[in-house]
C-alpha positions as CSV (number, residue, x, y, z in Angstrom):
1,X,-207.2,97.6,89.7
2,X,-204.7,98.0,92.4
3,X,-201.2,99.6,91.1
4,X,-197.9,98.1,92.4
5,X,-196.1,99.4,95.6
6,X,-193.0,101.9,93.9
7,X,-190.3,101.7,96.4
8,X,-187.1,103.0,96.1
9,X,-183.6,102.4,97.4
10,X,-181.0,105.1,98.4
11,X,-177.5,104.9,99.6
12,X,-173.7,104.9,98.5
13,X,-174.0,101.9,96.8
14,X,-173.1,99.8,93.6
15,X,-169.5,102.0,94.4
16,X,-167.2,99.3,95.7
17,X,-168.2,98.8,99.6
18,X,-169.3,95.5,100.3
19,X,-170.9,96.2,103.3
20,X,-173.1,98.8,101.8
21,X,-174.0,96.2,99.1
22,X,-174.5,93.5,101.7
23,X,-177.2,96.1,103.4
24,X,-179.2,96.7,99.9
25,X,-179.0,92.7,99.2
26,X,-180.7,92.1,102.4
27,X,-183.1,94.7,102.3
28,X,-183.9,93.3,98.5
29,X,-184.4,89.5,99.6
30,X,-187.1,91.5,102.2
31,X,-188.8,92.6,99.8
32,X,-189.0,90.2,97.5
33,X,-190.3,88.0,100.4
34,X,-192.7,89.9,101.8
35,X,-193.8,92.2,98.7
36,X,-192.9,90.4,95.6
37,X,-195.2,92.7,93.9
38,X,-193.4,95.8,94.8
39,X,-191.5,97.9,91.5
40,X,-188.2,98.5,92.4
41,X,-185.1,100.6,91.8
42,X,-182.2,102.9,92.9
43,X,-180.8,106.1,93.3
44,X,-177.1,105.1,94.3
45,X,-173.6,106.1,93.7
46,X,-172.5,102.9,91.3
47,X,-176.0,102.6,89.4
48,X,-174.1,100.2,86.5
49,X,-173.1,98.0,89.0
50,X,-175.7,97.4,91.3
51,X,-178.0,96.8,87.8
52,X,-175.4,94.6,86.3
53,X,-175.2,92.8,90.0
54,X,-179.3,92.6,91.1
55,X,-181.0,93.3,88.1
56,X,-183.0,96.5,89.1
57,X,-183.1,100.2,87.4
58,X,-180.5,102.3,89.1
59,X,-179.8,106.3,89.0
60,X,-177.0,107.9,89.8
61,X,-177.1,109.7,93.1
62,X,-175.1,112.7,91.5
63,X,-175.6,114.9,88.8
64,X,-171.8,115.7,88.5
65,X,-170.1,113.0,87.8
66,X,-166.7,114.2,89.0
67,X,-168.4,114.4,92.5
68,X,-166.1,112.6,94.3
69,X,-163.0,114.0,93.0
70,X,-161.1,116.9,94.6
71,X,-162.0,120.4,92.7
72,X,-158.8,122.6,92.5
73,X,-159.5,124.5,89.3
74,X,-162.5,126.6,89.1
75,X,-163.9,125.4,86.2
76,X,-164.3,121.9,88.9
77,X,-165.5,124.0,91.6
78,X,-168.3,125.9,89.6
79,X,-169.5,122.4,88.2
80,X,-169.9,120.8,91.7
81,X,-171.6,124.1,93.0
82,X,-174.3,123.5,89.5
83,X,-174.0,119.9,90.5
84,X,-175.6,120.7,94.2
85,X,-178.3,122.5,92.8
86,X,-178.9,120.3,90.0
87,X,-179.3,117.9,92.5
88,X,-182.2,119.5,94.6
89,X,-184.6,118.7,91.7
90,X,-183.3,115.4,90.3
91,X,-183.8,114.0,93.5
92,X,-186.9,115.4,94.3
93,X,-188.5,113.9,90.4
94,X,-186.7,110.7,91.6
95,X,-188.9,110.4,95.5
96,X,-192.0,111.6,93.9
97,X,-192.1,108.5,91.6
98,X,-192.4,106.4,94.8
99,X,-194.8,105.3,97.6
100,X,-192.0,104.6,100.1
101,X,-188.1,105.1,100.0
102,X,-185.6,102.8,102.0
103,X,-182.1,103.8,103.1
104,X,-180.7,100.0,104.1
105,X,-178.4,100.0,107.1
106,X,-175.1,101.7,106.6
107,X,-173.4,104.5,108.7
108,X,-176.1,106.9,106.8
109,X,-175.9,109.4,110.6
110,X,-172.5,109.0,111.2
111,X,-168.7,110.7,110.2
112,X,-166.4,107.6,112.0
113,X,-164.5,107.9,108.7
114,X,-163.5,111.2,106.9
115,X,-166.8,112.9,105.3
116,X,-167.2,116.3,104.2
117,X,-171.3,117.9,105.0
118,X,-171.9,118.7,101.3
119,X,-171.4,115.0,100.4
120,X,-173.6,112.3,101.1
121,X,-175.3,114.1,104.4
122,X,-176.5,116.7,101.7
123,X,-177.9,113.9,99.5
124,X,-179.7,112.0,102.5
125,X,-181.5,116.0,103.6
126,X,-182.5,116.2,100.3
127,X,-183.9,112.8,99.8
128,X,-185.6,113.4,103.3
129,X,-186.7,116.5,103.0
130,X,-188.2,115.9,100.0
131,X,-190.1,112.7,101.1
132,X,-191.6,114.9,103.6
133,X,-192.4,117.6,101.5
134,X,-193.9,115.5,98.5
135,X,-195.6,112.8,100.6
136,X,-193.1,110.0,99.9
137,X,-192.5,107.6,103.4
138,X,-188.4,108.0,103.9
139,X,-187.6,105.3,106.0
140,X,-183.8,105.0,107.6
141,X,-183.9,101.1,108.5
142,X,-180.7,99.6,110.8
143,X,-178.6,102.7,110.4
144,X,-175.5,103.5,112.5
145,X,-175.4,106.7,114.0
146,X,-172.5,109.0,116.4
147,X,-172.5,112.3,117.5
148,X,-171.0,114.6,114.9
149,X,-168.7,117.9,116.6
150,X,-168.5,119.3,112.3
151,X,-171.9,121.9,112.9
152,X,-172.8,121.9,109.1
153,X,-172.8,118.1,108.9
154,X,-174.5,117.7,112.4
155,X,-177.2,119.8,110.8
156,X,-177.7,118.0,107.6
157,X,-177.7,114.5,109.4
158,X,-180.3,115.8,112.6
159,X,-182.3,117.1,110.3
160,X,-182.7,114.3,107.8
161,X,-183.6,111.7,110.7
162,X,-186.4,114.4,112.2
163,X,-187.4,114.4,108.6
164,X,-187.4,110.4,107.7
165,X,-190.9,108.6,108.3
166,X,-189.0,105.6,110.0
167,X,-186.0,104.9,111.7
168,X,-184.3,102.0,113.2
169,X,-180.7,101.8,114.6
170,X,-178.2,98.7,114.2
171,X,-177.2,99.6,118.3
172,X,-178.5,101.5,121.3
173,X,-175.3,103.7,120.8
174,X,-176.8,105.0,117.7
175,X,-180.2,105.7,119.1
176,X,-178.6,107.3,122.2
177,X,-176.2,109.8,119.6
178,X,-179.6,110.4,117.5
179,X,-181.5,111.9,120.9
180,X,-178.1,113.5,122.3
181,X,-178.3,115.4,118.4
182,X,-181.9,116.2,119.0
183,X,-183.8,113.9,117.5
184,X,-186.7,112.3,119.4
185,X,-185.9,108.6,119.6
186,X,-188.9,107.9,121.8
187,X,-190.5,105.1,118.7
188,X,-187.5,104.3,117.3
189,X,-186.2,100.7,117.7
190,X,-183.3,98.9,117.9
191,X,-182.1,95.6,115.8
192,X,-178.9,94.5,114.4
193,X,-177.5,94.9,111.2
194,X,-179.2,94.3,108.4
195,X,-176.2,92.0,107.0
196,X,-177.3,89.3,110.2
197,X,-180.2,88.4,107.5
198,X,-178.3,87.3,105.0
199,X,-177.7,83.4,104.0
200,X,-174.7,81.9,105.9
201,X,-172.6,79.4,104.1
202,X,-171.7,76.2,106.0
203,X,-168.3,76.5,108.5
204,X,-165.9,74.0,108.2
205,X,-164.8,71.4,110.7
206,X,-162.4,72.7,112.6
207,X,-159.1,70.8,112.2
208,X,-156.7,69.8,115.4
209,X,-153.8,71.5,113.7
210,X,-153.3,75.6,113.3
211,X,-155.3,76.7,110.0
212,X,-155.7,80.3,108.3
213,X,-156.4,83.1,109.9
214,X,-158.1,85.7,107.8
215,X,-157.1,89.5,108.2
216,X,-159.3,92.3,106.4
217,X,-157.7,95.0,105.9
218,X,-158.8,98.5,105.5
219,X,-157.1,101.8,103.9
220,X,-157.7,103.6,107.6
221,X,-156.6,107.2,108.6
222,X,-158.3,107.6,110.7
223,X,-162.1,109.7,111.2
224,X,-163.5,113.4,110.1
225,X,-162.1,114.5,113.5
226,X,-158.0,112.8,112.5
227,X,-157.6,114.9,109.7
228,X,-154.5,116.7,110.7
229,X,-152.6,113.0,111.5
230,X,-154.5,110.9,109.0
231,X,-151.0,109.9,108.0
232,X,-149.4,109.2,111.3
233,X,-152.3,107.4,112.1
234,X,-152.7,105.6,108.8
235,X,-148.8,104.6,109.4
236,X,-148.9,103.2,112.8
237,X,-151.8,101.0,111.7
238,X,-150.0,99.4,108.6
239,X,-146.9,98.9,110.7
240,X,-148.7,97.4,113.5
241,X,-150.8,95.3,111.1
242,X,-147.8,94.4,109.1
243,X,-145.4,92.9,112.2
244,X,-148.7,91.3,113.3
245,X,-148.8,89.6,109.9
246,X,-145.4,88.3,110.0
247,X,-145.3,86.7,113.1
248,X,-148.1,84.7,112.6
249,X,-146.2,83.9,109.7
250,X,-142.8,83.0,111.5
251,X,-145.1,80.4,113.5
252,X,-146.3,78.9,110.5
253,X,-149.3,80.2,110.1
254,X,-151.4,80.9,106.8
255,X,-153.0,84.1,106.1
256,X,-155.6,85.2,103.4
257,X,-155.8,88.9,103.5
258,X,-159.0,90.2,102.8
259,X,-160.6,93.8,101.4
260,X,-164.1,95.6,101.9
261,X,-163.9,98.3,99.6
262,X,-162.0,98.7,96.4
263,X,-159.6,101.2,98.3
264,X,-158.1,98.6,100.4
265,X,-156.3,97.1,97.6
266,X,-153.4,99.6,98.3
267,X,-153.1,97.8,102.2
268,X,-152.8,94.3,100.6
269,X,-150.3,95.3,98.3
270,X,-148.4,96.8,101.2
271,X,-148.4,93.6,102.9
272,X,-147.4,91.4,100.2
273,X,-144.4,93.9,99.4
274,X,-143.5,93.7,103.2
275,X,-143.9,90.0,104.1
276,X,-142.7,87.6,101.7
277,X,-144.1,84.5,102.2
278,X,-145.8,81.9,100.2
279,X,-148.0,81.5,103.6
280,X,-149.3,84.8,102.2
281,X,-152.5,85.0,100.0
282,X,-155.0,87.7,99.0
283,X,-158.3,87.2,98.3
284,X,-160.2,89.1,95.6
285,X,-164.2,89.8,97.6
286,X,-167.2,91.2,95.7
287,X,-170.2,90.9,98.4
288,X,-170.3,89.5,101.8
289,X,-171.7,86.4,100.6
290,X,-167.3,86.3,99.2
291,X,-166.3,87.7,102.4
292,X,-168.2,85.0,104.5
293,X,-167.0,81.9,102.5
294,X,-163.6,82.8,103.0
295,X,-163.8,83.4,106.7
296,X,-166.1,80.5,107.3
297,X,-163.0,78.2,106.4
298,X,-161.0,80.2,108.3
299,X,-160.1,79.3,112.2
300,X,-159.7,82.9,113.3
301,X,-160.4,86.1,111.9
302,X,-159.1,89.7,112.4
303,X,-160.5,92.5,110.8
304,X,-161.2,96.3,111.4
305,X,-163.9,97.2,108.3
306,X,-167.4,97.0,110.4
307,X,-169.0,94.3,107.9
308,X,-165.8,92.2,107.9
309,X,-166.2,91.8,111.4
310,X,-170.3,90.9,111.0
311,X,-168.9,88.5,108.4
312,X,-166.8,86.6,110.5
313,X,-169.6,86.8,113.6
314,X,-172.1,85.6,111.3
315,X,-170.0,82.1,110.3
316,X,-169.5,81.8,113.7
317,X,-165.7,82.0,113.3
318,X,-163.8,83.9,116.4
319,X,-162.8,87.3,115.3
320,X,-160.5,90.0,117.3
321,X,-161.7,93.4,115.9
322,X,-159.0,96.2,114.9
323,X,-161.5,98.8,116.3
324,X,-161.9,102.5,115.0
325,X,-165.2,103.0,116.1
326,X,-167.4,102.5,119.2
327,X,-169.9,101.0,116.7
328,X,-167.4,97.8,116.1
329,X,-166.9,97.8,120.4
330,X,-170.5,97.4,120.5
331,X,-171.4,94.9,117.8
332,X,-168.3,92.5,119.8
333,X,-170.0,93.1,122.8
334,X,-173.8,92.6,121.9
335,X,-172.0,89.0,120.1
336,X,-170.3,88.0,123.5
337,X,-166.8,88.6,122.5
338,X,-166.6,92.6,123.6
339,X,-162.8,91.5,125.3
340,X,-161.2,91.4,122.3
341,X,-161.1,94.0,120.5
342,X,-157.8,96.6,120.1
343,X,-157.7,100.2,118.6
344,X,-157.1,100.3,115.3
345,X,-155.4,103.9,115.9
346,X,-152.9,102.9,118.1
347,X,-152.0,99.1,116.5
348,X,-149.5,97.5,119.2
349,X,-148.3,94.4,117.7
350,X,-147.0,92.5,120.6
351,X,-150.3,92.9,122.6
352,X,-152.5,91.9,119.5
353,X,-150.4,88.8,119.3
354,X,-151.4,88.5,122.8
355,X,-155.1,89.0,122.3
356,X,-155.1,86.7,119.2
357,X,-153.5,84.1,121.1
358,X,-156.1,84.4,124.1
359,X,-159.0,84.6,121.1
360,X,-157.8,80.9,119.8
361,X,-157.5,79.1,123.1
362,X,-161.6,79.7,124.0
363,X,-162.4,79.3,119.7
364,X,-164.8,76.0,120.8
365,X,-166.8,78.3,123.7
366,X,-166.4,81.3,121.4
367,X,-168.4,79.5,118.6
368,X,-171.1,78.0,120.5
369,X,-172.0,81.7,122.0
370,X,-171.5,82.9,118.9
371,X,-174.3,80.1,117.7
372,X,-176.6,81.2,120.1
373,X,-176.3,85.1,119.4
374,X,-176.8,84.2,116.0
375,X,-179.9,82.8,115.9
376,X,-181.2,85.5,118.1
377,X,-180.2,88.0,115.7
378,X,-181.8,86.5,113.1
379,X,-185.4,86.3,115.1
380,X,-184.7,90.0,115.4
381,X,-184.4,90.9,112.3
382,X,-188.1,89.0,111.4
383,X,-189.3,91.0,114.0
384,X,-187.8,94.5,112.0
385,X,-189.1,93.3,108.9
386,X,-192.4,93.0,109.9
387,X,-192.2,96.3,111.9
388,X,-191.2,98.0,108.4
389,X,-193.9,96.8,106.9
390,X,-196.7,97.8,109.3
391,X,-195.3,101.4,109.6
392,X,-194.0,101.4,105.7
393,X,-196.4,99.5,103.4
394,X,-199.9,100.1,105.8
395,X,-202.0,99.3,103.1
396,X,-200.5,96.0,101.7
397,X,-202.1,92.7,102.7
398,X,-199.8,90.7,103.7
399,X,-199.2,87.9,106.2
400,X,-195.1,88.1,107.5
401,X,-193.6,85.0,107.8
402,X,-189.8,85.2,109.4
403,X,-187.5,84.4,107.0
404,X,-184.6,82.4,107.6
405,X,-181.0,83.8,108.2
C-alpha cells in the first residue's frame, strides 16, 4: 500500500506578517490541488495561529520561547545559547518525519530589514543542512534574495541555498545576488511571487469623482546595514508619510490606512494622532485576501510593505511604492509601473504628491497593463507549480492542471 507524501512547511509564519502568511496560503491551495493526498504541517514561528487559521499541525520554530526578545540578563542569554543548541536536534527529528520540506516565498536569503545571523538564517542552515544530511528534499520556492555585507549571516544564508534541493527566485535580482554570494544559479528559475496565485476579489467600478486612496504603512528604520540612523531614518519617513497624508486630506480626499504586520500598528496610531480628520480611517488586515479587498475598492494605492504593494498590483489598482528595497523597484518594473516609485528613506512629501498625482492621471492605461501582467503572472506561476512537482514529488502520479489565479 502506498504511504502518503509527508511534506512540511518552514518559515516565520503564523507571527503576524501577512505577507509571509499570504506565501504559505498559496503554497497550501498548491498542494491541495495537485497532491490532495499529501500529510501536512509546520514548523513556524506562530504555530497557534497558523493551526487556528488553516487547520494543519504546526511546531514552533524555537525551542526558547523568549527568542525574539532582547537578552540583557544572563540568566536570558544562557537560555538562548541552550535554546540554539536545543534547536539543532528539534529540527533535525522535525525534517526527518518528512519526504519533502517547502520554505514558501518570503525574503528567506535576504537582510533588507534589520536581522541578526543567529536568528532565522540559523534556523533556515539548520533545516537545510539537515535535509541534506537526513535525505529530506529542502526546497526554497519564490524566495527573495540580496547580497548580505554582515560575514556570519552571508554564511548561514549561502550555505543553506547550496544546501536546499530546489530553489526558485521571485526576481532575476535575487538569482543574480544568490550567484554573486556563490551559489550556482545555473538550474535555478525565475517566477513571481507566490502571493500572484492567490484568488483576486472583484475591483470596483471606478467612479468619475476622487475616491480613497489606500496607504500601508510600515514601522520602517530602515535595513541591517541602517542601524546606527534607524531613528533618523524611521523619522524622516513618518514625517514625510504624515504631510503626504494630510494633503490629500486638505483636497478632500479619503484615506484608509492599512498595516502588514502587527508592528505597524504603532505608524497608524501616529497618523491618526497627527491628522485629524474624519476623512481618516484605519483598517484592521489579517491576510492578503483583507489587504486586497480593501485596495480593490480603492482608486489608488500607496504602500512601502513588499506584499502591500503585490496586493494592490494584483487588483489591478495603480499603486506608487514607498521603496526600501531594490526588490519593491523590481516587482514595479516587471508590472509596467517601474516610474513610480520613491525611497522610502528619504520620504519628500512635495514630490510624492507630485508622483501620486502623475500616478492618477494614466489610472485607466495603468489598469489595463496591469490586466495584462496579471494574467501572465498567473500562467507563470502554473508553470512553477508543475516545475516543483517534477523536481519535488518525482514519484507521484499526477497530471498538473494550471490553476486559476
Amino acid at each position: 500500500m502506498k504511504t502518503a507524501t509527508r511534506v512540511g512547511v518552514f518559515g516565520l509564519l503564523g507571527s503576524g506578517n501577512l505577507g509571509n502568511d499570504g506565501s504559505l496560503e498559496a503554497v497550501l491551495g498548491y498542494l491541495r490541488a495537485e497532491h490532495p493526498e499529501a500529510v501536512v504541517d509546520v514548523l513556524c514561528g506562530g504555530p497557534e495561529a497558523v493551526t487556528a487559521r488553516f487547520g494543519i499541525p504546526a511546531t514552533r520554530l524555537h525551542w526558547n520561547r523568549a527568542e525574539y526578545r532582547t537578552a540583557s540578563r544572563a540568566g536570558a542569554i544562557a537560555s538562548k545559547g541552550l535554546g540554539k543548541l536545543v534547536d539543532v536536534f528539534r529540527t533535525a527529528a522535525w525534517v526527518r518525519r518528512h519526504d519533502v520540506v517547502i520554505v514558501p516565498g518570503m525574503g528567506v536569503l535576504e537582510a533588507t530589514l534589520p536581522l541578526r545571523p543567529w536568528g532565522f538564517p540559523y534556523s533556515l542552515f539548520l533545516l537545510c543542512a539537515s535535509g541534506r544530511l537526513l535525505g529530506t528534499r529542502v526546497a526554497l520556492v519564490s524566495v527573495g534574495a540580496a547580497e548580505i555585507g554582515n560575514r556570519p549571516t552571508r554564511a548561514l544564508v549561502r550555505w543553506s541555498a547550496r544546501l536546499a534541493a530546489y530553489r526558485s527566485y521571485r526576481d532575476a535580482q535575487s538569482r543574480d545576488a544568490m550567484r554573486a554570494m556563490g551559489v550556482d544559479t545555473a538550474r535555478d528559475e525565475v517566477y513571481p511571487d507566490l502571493a500572484f496565485s492567490l484568488p483576486t476579489p472583484q475591483a470596483s467600478a471606478p467612479s468619475d469623482s476622487p475616491g480613497t486612496v489606500c496607504v500601508g504603512v510600515m514601522d520602517f528604520h530602515g535595513g541591517n546595514d541602517d542601524r546606527a540612523r534607524a531613528d533618523e531614518i524611521h523619522r524622516r519617513y513618518l514625517d514625510g508619510t504624515i504631510r503626504f497624508v494630510r494633503a490629500l486630506v486638505e483636497d478632500g480626499r479619503p484615506i484608509r490606512l492599512l498595516t502588514g504586520d502587527q508592528c505597524d500598528v504603532a505608524v497608524v496610531d501616529a497618523i491618526l494622532d497627527a491628522v485629524d480628520s474624519p476623512l481618516i480611517t484605519a483598517a484592521e488586515p489579517s491576510s492578503l485576501a483583507d489587504l486586497m479587498k480593501e485596495m480593490a475598492a480603492a482608486d489608488t494605492v500607496v504602500a512601502v510593505r513588499y506584499h502591500n504593494l503585490i496586493c494592490a498590483l494584483k487588483t489591478g489598482t495603480p499603486v506608487l511604492a514607498l521603496s526600501y528595497a531594490a526588490k519593491s523597484d523590481a516587482l514595479m518594473d516587471r508590472m509596467g509601473l517601474g516610474a513610480y516609485c520613491h525611497p522610502a528613506r528619504e520620504v519628500d512629501a512635495d514630490r510624492l504628491l507630485e508622483q501620486f498625482r502623475a500616478l492618477e492621471k494614466r489610472s485607466a492605461e495603468l489598469r489595463q497593463t496591469l490586466t495584462e501582467r496579471n494574467q501572465a503572472a498567473a500562467q507563470q506561476l502554473a508553470d512553477q507549480f508543475a516545475a516543483l512537482t517534477a523536481a519535488m514529488f518525482p514519484t507521484t502520479d499526477h497530471t498538473h492542471t494550471p490553476r486559476k489565479a
